[in-house]
C-alpha positions as CSV (number, residue, x, y, z in Angstrom):
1,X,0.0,0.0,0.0
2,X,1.3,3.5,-1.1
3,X,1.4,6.9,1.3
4,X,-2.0,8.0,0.1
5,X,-3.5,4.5,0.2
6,X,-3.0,3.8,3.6
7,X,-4.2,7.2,5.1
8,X,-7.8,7.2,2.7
9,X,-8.3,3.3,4.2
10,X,-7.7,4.6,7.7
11,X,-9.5,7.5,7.0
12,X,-12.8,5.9,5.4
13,X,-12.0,3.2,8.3
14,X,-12.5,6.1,11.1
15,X,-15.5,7.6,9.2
16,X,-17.3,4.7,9.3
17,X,-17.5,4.1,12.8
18,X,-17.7,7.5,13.3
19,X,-20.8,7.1,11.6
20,X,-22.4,4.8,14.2
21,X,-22.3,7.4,16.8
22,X,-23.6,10.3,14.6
23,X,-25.3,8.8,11.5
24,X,-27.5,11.8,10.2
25,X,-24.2,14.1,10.3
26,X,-22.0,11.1,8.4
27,X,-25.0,10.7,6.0
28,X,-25.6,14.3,5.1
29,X,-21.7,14.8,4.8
30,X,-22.0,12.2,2.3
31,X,-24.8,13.8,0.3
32,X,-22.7,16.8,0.8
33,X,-19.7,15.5,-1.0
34,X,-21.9,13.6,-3.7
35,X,-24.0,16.4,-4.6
36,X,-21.1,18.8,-4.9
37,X,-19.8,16.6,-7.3
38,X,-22.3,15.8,-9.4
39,X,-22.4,17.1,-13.5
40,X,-24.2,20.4,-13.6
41,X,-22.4,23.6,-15.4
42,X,-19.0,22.0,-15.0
43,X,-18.4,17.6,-15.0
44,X,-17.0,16.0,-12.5
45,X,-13.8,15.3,-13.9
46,X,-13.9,19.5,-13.7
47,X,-15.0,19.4,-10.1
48,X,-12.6,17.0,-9.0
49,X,-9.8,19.5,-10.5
50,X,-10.8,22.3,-8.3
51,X,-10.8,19.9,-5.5
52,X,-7.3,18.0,-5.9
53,X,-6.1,21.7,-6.4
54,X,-7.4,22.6,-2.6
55,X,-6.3,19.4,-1.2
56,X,-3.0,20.5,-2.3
57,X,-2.8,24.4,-1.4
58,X,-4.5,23.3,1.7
59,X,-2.0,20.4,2.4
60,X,-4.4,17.8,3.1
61,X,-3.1,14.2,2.5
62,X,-5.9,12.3,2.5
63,X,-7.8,15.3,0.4
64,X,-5.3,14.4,-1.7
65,X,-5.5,10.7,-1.7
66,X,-9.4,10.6,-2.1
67,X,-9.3,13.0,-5.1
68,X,-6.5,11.7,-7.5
69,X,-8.2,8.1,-6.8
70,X,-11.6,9.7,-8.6
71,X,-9.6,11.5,-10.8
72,X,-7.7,8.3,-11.9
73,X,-11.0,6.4,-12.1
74,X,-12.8,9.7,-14.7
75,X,-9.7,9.1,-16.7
76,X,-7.4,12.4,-15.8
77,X,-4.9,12.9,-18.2
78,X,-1.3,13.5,-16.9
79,X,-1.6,17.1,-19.0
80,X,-4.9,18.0,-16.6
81,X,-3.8,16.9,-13.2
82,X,-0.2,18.9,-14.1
83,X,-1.8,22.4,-14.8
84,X,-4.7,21.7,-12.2
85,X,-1.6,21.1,-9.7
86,X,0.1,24.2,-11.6
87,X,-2.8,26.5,-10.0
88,X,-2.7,25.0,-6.5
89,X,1.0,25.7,-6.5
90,X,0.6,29.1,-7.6
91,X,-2.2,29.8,-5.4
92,X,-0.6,28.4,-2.5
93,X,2.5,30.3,-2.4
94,X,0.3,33.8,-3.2
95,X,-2.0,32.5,-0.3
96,X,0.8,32.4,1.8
97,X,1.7,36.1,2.2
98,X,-1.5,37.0,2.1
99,X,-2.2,35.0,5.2
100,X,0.7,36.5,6.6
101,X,-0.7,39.5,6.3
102,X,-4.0,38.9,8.9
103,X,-1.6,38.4,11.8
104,X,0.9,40.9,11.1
105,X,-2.5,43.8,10.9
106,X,-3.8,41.7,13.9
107,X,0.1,42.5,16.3
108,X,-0.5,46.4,14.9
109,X,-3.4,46.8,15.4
110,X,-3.5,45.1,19.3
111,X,-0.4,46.9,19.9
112,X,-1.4,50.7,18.6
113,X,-4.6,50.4,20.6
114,X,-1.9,49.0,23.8
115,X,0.5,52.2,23.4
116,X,-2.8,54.7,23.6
């Protein structure tokens, strides 16, 4: 078993029984996740893009492992998944001092109001 397999196993493992203490929240996440998906204005090979790409800027492993698995299975090119992951890199590392941003206004603005 690879990285990626292991941690989607342990983590469908843990939402299962998850699910037997709190079944309507379990159940509606799933209807979340399959209605999101779903074909409408863009497919869901489209859909599943956007997603790997915020598994990725958000650094989620099994994000990761649970969308390249569906992408694999609706037949991604290599060409797709690289620019999709093209966009997650860029937008991670312009997320990243724009982030930075929110604590740094956060220490002046805390310490102006402190030195009044």
């Amino acid at each position: 078993m690879t990285k990626f397999q292991t941690i989607t196993h342990n983590i469908s493992t843990n939402l299962s029984d998850l699910g037997q203490h709190i079944p309507d929240v379990m159940k509606n996440f799933s209807r979340l996740v399959s209605s999101g998906a779903k074909d409408g204005a863009l497919d869901t090979k489209t859909k599943e893009l956007i997603a790997i790409g915020i598994a990725v800027a958000n650094r989620c492993d099994g994000c990761i492992g649970f969308h390249t698995k569906k992408l694999i299975d609706l037949g991604v090119t290599e060409q797709e998944l690289a620019e999709a992951l093209g966009v997650a890199i860029f937008m991670g590392e312009v997320l990243q001092p724009c982030m930075q941003r929110k604590p740094w206004g956060l220490l002046k603005s805390l310490t102006q109001k402190r030195n009044k």
